[in-house]
C-alpha atoms as a printed R data frame, in Angstrom:
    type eleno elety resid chain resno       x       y        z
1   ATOM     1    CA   UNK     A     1 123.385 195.066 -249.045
2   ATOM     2    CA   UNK     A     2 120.804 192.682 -250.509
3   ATOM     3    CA   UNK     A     3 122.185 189.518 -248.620
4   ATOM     4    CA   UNK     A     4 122.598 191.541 -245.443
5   ATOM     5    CA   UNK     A     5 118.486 192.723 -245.678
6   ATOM     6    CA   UNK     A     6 117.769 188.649 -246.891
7   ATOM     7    CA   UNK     A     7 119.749 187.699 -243.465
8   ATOM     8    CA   UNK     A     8 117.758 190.336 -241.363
9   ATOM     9    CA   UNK     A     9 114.537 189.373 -243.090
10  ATOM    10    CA   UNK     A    10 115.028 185.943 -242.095
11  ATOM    11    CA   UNK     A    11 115.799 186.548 -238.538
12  ATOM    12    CA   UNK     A    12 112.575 188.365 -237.974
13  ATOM    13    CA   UNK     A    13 110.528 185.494 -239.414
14  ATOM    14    CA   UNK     A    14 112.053 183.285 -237.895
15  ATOM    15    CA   UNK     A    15 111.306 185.323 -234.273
16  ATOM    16    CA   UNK     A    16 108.267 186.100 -235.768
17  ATOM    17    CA   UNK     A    17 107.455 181.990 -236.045
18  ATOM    18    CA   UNK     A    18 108.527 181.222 -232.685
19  ATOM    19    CA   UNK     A    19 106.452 184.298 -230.938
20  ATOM    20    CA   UNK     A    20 103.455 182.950 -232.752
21  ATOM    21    CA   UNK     A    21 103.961 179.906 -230.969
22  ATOM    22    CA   UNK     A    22 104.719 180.853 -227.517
23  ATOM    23    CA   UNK     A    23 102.043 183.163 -227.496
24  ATOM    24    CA   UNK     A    24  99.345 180.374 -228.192
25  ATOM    25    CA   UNK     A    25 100.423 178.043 -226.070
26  ATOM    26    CA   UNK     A    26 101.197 180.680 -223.037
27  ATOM    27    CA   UNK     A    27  97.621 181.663 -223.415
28  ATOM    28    CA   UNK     A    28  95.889 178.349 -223.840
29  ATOM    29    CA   UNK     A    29  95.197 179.030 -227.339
30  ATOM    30    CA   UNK     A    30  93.675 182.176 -226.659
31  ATOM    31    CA   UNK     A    31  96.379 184.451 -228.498
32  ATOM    32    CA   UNK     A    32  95.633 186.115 -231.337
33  ATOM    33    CA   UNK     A    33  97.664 185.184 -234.749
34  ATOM    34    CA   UNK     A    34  97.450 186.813 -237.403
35  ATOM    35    CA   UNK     A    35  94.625 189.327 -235.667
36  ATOM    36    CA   UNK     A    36  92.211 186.784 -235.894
37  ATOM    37    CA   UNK     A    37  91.550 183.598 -233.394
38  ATOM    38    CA   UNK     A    38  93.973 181.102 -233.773
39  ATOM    39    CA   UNK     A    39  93.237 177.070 -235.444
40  ATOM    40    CA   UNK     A    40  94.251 174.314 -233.628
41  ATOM    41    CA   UNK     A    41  94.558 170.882 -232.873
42  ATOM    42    CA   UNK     A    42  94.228 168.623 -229.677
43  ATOM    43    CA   UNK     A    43  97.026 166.080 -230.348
44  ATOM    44    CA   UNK     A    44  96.855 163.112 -227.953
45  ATOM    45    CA   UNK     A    45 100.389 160.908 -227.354
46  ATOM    46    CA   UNK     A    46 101.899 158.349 -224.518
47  ATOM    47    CA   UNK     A    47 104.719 158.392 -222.537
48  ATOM    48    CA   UNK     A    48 106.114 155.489 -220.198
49  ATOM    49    CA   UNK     A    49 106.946 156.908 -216.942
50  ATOM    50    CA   UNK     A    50 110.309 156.208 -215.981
51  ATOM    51    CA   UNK     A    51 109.465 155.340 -212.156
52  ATOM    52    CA   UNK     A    52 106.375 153.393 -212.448
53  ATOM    53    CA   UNK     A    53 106.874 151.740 -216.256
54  ATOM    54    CA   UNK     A    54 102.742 152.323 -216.775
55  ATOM    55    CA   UNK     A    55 101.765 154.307 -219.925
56  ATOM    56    CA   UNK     A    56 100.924 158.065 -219.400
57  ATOM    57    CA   UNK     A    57  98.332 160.161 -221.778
58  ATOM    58    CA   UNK     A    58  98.991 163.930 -222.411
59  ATOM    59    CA   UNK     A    59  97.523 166.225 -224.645
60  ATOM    60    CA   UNK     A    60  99.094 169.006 -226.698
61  ATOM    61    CA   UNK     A    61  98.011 171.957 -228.280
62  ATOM    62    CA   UNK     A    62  99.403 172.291 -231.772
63  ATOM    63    CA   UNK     A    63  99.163 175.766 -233.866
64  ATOM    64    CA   UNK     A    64  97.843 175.500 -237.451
65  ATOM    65    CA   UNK     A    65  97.390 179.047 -238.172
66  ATOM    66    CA   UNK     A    66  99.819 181.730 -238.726
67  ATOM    67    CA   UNK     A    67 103.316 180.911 -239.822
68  ATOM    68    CA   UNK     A    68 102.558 177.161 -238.353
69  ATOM    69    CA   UNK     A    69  99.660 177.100 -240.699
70  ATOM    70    CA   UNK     A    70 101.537 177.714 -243.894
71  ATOM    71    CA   UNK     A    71 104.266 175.351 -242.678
72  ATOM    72    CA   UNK     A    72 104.884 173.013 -239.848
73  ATOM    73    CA   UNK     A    73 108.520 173.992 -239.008
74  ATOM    74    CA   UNK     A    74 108.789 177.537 -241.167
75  ATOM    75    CA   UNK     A    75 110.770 179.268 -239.014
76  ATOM    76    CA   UNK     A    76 113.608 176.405 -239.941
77  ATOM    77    CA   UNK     A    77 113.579 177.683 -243.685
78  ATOM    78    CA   UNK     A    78 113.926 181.287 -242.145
79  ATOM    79    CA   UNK     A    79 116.975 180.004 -239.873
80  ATOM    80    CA   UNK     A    80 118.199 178.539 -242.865
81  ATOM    81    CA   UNK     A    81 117.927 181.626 -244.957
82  ATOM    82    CA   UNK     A    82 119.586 183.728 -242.438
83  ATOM    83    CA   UNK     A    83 122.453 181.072 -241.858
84  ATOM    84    CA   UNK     A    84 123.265 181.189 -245.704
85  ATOM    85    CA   UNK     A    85 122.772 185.200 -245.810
86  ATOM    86    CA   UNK     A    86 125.753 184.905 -243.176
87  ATOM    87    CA   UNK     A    87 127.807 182.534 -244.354
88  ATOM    88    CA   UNK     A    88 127.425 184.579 -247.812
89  ATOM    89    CA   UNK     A    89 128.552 187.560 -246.146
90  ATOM    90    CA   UNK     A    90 131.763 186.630 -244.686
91  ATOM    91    CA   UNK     A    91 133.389 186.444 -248.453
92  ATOM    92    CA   UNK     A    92 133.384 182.812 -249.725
93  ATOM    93    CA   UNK     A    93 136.396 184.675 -252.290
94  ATOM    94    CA   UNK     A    94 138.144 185.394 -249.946
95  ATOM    95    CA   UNK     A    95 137.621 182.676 -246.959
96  ATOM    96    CA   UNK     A    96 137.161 179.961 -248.677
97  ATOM    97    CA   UNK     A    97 133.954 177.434 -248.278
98  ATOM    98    CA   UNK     A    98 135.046 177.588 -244.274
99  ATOM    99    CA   UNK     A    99 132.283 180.575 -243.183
100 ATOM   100    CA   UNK     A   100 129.433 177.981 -245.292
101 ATOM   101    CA   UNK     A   101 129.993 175.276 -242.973
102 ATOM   102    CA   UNK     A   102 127.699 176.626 -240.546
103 ATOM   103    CA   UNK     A   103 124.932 177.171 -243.027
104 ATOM   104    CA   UNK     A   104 125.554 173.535 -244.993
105 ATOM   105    CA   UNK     A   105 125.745 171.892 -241.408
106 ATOM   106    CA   UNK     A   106 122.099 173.455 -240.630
107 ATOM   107    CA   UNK     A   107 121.156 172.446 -244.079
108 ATOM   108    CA   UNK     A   108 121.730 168.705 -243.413
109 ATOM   109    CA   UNK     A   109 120.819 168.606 -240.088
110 ATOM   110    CA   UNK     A   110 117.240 170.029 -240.421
């Protein structure tokens, strides 16, 4: 029961994260996180155009309130959490380490 609500817990964070961030950048930055006005950051970076070879400029808005405020990539350690809820749940007794390879795989990748 307690892993199960751990899992579920970190699949709604984890949503929670990423509709936090769609939001703001859907709306220009004009979503509200949180219930207040969101903090951000103009981040400037270059790209070579394939076709041409010349150097391009963009800008990016990045989120630093909200979940994205407390950590860059939080909704990772609530993937994580849910992955290891999951793999916990399919019985480790009696499967074996096999239904943890998703969650150590996830682990070492992120």
């Amino acid at each position: 029961g307690a892993i199960f609500a751990v899992g579920l817990l970190g699949v709604a964070f984890n949503f929670e994260a990423d509709l936090q961030r769609q939001r703001f950048r859907e709306t220009g930055g004009a979503a509200l996180v949180w219930g207040r006005k969101p903090i951000a950051i103009e981040a400037e970076y270059h790209v070579t155009d394939p076709k041409s070879g010349k150097l391009a400029r963009h800008t990016s808005l990045l989120l630093v309130s909200g979940w994205w405020g407390v950590a860059r990539h939080a909704q990772y350690l609530f993937e994580l959490t849910a992955a290891w809820s999951w793999g916990l749940l399919a019985g480790v007794g009696t499967h074996g380490a096999l239904p943890l390879f998703y969650a150590a795989f996830l682990t070492v990748l992120l």
